[in-house]
PyMOL Python script that loads the backbone (N, CA, C, O; Angstrom):
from pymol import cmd

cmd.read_pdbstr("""\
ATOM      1  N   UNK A   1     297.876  49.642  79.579  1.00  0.00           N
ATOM      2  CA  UNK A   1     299.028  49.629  80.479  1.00  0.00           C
ATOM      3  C   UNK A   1     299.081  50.904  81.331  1.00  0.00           C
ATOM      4  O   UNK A   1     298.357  51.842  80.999  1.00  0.00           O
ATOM      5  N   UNK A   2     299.830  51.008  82.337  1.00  0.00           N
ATOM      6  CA  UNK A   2     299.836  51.800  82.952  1.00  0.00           C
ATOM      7  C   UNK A   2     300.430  53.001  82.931  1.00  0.00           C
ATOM      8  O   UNK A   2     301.546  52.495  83.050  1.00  0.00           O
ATOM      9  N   UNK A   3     300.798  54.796  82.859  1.00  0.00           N
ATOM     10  CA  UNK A   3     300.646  55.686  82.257  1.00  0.00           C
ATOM     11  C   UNK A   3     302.353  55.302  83.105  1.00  0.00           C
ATOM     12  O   UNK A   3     303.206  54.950  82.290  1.00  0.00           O
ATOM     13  N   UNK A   4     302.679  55.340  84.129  1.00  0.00           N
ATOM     14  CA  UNK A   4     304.260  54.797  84.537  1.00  0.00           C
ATOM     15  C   UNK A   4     305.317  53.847  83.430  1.00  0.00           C
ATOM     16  O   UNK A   4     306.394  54.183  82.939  1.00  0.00           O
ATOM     17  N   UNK A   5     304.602  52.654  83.281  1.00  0.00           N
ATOM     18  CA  UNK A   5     305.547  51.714  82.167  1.00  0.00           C
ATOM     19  C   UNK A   5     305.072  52.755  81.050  1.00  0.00           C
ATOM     20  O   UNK A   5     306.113  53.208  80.573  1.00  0.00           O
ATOM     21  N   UNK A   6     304.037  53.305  80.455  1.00  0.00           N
ATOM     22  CA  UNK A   6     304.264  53.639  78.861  1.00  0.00           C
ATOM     23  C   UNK A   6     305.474  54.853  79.032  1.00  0.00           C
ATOM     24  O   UNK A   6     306.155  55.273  78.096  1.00  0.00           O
ATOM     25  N   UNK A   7     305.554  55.232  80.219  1.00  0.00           N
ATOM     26  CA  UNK A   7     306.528  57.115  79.748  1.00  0.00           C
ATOM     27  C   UNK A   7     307.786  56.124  80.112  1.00  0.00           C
ATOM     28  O   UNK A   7     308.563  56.339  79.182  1.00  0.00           O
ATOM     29  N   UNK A   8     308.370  55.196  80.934  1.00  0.00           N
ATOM     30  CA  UNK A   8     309.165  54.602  81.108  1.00  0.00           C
ATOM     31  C   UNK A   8     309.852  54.050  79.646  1.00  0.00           C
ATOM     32  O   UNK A   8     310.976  54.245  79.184  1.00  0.00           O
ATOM     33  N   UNK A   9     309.034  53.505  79.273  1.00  0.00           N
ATOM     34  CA  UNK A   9     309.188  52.787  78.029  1.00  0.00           C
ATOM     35  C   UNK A   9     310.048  53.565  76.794  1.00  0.00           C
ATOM     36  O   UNK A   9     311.042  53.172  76.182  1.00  0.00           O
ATOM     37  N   UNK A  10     309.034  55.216  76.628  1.00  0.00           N
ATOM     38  CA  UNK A  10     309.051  56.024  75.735  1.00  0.00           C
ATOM     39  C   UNK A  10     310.631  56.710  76.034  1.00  0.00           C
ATOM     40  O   UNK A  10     311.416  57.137  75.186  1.00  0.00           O
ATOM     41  N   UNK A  11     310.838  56.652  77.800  1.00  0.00           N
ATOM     42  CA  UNK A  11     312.257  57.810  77.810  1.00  0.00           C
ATOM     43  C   UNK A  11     313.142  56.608  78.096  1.00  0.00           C
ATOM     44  O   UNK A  11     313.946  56.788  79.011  1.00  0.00           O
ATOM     45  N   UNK A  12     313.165  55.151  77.370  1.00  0.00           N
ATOM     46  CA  UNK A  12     314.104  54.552  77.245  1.00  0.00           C
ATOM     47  C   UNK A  12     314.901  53.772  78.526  1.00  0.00           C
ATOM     48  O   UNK A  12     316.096  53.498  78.419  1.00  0.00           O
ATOM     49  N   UNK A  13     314.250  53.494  79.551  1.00  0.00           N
ATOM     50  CA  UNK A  13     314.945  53.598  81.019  1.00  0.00           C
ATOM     51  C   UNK A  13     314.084  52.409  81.734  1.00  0.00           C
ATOM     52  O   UNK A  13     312.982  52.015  81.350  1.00  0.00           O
ATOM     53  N   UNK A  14     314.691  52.007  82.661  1.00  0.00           N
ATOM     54  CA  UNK A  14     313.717  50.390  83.763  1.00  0.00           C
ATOM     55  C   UNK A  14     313.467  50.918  84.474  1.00  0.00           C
ATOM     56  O   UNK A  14     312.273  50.632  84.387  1.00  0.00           O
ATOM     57  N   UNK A  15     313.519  51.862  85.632  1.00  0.00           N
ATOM     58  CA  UNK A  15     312.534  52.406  86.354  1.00  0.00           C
ATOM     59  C   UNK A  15     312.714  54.212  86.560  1.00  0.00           C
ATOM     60  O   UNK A  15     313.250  55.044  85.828  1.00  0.00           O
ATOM     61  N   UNK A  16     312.200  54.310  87.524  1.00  0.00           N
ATOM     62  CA  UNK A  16     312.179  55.826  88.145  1.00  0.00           C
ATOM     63  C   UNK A  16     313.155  55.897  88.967  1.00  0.00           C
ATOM     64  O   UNK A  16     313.881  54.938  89.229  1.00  0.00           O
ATOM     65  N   UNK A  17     313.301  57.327  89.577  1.00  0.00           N
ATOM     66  CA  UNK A  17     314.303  58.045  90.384  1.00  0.00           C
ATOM     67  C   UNK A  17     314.137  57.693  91.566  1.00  0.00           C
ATOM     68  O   UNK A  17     312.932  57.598  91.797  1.00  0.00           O
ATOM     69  N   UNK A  18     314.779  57.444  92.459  1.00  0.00           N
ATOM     70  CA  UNK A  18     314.225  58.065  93.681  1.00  0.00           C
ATOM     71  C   UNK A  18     313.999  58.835  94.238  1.00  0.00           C
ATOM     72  O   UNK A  18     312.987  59.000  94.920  1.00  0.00           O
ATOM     73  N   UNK A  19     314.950  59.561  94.086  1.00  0.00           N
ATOM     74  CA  UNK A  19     315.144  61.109  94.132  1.00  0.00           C
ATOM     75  C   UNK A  19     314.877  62.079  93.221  1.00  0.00           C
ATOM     76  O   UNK A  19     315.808  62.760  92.793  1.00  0.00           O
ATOM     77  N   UNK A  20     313.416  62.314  92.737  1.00  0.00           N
ATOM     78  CA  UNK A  20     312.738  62.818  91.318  1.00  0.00           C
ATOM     79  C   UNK A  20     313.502  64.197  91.247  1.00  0.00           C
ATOM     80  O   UNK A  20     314.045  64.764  90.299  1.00  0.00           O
ATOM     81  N   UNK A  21     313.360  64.531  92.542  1.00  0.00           N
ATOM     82  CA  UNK A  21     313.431  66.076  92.512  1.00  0.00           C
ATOM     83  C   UNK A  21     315.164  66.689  92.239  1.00  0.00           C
ATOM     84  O   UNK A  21     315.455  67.823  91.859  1.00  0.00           O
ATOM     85  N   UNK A  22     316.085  65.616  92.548  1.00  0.00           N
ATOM     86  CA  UNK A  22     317.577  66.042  92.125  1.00  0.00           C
ATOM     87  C   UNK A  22     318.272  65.150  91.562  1.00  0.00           C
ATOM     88  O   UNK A  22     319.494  65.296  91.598  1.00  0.00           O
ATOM     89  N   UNK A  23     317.747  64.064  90.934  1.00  0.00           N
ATOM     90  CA  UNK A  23     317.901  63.056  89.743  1.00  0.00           C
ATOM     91  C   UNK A  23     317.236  62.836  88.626  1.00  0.00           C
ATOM     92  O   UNK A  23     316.152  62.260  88.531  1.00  0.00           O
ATOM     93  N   UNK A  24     317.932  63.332  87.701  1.00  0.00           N
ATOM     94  CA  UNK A  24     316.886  62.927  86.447  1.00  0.00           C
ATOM     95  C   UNK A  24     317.344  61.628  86.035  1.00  0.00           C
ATOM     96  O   UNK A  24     318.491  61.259  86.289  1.00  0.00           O
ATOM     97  N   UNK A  25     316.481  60.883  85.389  1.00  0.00           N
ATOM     98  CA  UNK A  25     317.035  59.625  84.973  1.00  0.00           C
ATOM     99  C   UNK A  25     316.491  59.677  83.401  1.00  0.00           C
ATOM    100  O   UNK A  25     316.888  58.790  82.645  1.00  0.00           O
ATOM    101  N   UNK A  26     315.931  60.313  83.087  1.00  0.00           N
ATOM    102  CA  UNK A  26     315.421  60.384  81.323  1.00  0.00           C
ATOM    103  C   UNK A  26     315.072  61.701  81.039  1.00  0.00           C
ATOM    104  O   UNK A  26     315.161  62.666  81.798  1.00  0.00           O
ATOM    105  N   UNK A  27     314.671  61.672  79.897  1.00  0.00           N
ATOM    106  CA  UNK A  27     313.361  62.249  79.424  1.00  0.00           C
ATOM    107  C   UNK A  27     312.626  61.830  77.926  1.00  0.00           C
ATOM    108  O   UNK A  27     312.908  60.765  77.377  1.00  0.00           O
ATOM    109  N   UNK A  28     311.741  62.713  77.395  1.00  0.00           N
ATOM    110  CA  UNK A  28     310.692  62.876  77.099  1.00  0.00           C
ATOM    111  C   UNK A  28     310.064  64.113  76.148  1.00  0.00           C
ATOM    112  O   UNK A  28     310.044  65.286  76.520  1.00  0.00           O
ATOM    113  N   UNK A  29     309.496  63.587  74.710  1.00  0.00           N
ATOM    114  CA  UNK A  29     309.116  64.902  74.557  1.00  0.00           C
ATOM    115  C   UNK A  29     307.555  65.099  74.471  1.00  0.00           C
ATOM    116  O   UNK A  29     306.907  64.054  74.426  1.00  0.00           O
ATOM    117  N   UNK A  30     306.858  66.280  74.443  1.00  0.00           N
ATOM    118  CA  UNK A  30     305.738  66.285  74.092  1.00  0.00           C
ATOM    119  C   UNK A  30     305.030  65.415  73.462  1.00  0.00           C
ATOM    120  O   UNK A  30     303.915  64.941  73.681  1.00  0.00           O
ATOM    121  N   UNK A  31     305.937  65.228  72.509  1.00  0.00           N
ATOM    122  CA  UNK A  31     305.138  64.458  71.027  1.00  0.00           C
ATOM    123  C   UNK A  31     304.829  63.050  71.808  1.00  0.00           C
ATOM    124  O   UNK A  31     303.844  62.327  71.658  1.00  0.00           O
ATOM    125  N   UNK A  32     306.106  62.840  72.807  1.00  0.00           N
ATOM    126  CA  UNK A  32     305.677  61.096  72.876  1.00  0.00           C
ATOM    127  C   UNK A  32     304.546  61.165  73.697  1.00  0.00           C
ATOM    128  O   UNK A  32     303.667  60.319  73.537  1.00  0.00           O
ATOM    129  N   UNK A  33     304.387  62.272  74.786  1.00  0.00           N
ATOM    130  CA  UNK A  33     303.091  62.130  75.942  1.00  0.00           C
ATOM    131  C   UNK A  33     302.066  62.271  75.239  1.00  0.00           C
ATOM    132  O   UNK A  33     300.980  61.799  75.575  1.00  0.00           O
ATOM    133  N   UNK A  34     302.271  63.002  74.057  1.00  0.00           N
ATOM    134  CA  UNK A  34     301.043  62.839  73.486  1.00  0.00           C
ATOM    135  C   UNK A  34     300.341  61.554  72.579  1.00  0.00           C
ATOM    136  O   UNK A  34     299.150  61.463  72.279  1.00  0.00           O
ATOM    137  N   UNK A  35     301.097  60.892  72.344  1.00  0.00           N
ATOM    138  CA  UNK A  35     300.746  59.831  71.849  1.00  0.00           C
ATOM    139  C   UNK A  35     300.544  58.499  72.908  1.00  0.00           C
ATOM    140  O   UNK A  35     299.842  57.538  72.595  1.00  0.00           O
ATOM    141  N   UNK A  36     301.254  58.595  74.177  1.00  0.00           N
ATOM    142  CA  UNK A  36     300.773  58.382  75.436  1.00  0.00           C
ATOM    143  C   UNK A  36     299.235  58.667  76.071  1.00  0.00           C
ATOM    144  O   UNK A  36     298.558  58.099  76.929  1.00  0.00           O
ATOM    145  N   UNK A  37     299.052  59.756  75.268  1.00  0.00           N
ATOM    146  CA  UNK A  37     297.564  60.538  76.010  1.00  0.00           C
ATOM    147  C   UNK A  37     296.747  59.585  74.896  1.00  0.00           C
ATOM    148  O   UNK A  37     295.870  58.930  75.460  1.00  0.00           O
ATOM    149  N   UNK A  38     296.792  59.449  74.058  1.00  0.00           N
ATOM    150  CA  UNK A  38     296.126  58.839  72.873  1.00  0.00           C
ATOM    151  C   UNK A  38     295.296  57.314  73.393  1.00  0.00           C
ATOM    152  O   UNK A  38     294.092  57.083  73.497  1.00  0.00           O
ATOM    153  N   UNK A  39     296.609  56.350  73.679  1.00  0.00           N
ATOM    154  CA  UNK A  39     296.345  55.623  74.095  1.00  0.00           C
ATOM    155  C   UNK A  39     295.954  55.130  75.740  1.00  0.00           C
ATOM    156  O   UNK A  39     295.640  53.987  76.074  1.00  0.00           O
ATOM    157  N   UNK A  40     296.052  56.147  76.501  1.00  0.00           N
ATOM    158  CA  UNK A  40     295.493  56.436  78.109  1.00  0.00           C
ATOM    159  C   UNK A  40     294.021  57.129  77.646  1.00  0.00           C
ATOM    160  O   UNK A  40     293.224  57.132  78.584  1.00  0.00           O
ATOM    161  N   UNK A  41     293.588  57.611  76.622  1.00  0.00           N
ATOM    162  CA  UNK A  41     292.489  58.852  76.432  1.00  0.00           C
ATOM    163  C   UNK A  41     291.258  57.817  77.186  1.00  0.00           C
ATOM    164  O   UNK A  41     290.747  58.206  78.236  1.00  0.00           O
ATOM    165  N   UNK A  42     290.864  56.579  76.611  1.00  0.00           N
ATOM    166  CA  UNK A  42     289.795  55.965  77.112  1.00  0.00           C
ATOM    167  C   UNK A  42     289.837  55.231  78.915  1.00  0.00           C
ATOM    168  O   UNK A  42     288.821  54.692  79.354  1.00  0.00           O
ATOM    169  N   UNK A  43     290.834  55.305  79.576  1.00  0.00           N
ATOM    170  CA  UNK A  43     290.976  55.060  81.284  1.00  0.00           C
ATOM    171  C   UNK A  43     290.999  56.629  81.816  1.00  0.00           C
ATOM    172  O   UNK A  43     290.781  56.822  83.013  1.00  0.00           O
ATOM    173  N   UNK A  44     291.194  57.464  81.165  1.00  0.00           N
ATOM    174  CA  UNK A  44     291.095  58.661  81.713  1.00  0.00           C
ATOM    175  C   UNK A  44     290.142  59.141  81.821  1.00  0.00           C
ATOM    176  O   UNK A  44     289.302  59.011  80.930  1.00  0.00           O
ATOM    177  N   UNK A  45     289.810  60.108  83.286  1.00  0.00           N
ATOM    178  CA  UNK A  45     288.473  60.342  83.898  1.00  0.00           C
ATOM    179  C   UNK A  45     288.411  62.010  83.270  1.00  0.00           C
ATOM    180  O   UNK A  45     287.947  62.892  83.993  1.00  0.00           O
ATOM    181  N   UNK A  46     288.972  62.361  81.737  1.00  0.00           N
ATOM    182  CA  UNK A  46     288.521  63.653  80.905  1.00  0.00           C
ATOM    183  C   UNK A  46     288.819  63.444  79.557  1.00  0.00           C
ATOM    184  O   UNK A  46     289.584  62.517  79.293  1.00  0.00           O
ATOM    185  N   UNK A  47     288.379  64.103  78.684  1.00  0.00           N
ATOM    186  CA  UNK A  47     288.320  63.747  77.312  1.00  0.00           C
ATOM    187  C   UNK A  47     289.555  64.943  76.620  1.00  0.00           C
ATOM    188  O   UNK A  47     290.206  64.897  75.576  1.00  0.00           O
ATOM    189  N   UNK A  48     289.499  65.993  77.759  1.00  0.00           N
ATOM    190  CA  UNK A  48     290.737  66.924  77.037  1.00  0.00           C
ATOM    191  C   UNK A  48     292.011  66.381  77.045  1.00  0.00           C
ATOM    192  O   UNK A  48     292.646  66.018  78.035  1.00  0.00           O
ATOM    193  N   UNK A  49     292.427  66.341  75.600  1.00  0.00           N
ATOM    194  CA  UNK A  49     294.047  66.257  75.863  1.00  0.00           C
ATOM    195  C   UNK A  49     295.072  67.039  75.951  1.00  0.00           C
ATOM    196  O   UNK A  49     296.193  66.593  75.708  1.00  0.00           O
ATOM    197  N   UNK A  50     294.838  68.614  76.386  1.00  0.00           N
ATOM    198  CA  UNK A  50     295.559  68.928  76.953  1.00  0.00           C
ATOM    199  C   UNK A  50     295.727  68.818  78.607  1.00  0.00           C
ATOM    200  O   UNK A  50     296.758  69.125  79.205  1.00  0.00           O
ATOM    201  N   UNK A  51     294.407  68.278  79.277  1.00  0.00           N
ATOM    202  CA  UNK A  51     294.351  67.994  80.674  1.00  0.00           C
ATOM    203  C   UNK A  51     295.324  66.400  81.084  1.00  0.00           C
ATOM    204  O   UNK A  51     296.124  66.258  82.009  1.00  0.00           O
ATOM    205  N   UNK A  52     294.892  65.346  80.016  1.00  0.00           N
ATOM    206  CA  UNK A  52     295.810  64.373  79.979  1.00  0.00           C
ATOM    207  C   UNK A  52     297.003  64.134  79.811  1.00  0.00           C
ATOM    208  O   UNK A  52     297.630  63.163  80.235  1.00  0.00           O
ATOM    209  N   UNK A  53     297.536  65.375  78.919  1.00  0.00           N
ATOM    210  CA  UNK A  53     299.277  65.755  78.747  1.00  0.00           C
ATOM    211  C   UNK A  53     299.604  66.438  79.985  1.00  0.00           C
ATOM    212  O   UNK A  53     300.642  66.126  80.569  1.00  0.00           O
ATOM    213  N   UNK A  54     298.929  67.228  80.396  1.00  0.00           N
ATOM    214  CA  UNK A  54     298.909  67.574  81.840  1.00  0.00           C
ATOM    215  C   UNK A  54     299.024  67.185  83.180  1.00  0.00           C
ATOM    216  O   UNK A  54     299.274  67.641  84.296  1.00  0.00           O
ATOM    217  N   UNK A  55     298.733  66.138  82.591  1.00  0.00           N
ATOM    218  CA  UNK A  55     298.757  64.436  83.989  1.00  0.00           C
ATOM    219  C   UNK A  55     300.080  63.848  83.766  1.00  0.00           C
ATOM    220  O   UNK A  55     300.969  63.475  84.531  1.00  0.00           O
ATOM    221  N   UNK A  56     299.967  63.871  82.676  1.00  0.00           N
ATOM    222  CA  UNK A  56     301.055  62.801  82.243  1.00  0.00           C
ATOM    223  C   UNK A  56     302.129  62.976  82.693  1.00  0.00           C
ATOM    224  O   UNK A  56     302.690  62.100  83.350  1.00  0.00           O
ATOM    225  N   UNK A  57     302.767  64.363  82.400  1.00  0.00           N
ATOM    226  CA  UNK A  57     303.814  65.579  82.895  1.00  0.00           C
ATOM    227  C   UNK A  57     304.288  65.120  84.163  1.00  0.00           C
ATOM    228  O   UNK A  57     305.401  64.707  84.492  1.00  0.00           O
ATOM    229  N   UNK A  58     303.086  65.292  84.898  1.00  0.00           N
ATOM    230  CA  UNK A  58     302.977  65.250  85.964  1.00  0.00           C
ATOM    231  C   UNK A  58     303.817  63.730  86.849  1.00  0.00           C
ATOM    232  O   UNK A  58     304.556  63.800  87.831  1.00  0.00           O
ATOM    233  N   UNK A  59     303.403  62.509  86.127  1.00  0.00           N
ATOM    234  CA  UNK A  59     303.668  61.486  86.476  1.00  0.00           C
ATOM    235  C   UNK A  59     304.882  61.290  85.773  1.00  0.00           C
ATOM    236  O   UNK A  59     305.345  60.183  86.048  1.00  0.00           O
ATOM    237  N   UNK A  60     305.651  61.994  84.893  1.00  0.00           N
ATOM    238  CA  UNK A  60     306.646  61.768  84.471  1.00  0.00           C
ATOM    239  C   UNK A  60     307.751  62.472  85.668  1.00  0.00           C
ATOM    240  O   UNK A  60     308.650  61.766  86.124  1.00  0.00           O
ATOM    241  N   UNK A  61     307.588  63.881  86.104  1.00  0.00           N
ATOM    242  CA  UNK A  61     308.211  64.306  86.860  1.00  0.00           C
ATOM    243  C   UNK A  61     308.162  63.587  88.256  1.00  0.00           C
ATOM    244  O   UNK A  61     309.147  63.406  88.971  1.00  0.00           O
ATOM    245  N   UNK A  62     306.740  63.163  88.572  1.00  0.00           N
ATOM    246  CA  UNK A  62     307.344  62.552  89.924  1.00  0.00           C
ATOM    247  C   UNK A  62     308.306  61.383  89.610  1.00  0.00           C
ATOM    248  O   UNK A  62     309.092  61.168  90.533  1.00  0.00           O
ATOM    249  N   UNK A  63     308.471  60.369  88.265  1.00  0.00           N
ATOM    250  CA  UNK A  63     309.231  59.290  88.331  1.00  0.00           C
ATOM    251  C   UNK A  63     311.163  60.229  88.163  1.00  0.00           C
ATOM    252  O   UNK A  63     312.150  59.621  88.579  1.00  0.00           O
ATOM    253  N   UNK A  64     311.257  61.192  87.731  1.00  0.00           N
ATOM    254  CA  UNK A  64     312.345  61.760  87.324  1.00  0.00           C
ATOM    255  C   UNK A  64     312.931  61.925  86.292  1.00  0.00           C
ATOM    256  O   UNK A  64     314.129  62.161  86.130  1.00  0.00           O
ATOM    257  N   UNK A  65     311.649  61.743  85.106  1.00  0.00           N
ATOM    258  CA  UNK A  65     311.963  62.462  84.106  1.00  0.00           C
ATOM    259  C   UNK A  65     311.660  63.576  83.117  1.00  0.00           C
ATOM    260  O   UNK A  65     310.525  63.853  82.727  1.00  0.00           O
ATOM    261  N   UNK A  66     312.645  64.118  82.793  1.00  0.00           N
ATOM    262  CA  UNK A  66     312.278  65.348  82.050  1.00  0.00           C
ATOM    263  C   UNK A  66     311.386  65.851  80.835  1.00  0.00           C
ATOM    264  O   UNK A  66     311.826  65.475  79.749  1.00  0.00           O
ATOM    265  N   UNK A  67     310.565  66.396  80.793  1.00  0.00           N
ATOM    266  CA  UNK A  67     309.891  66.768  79.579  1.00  0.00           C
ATOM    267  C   UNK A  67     310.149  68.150  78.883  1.00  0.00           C
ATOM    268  O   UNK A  67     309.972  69.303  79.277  1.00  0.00           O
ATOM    269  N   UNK A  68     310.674  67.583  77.606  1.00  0.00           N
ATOM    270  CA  UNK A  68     311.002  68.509  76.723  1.00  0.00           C
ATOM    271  C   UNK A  68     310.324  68.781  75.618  1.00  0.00           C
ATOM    272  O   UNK A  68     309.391  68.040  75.307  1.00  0.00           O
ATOM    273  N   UNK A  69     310.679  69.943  74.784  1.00  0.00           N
ATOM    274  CA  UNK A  69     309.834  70.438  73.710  1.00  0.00           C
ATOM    275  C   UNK A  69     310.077  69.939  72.180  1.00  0.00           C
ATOM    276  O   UNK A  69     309.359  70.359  71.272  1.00  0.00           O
TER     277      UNK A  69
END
""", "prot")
cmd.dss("prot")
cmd.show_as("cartoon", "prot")
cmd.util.cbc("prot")
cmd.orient("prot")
């Protein structure tokens, strides 16, 4: 599935923000991206998972949600 529906899924919510940057609509903690990275590890074009938690982050913030510790 796609790395959008799994963090969607994980921070409990039907879609993204529109406004990522001054709406949050969820969040998220480490633990779940990482178990996100787990199951993304084999479509992903690197084997590190800290580069894939790194992505992930990434695609969580552009949808508008927060990642916490």
């Amino acid at each position: 599935p796609p790395s959008g529906f799994l963090i969607k899924k994980a921070a409990g919510i039907d879609k993204g923000s529109s406004k990522a940057n001054s709406e949050k609509v969820g969040k998220v903690t480490r633990k779940q991206l990482m178990e996100i990275a787990e199951i993304k590890r084999a479509d992903m074009n690197t084997d590190n998972m800290d580069s894939i938690i790194r992505q992930l982050e990434g695609t969580a913030r552009n949808m508008g949600v927060d990642v916490v510790d």
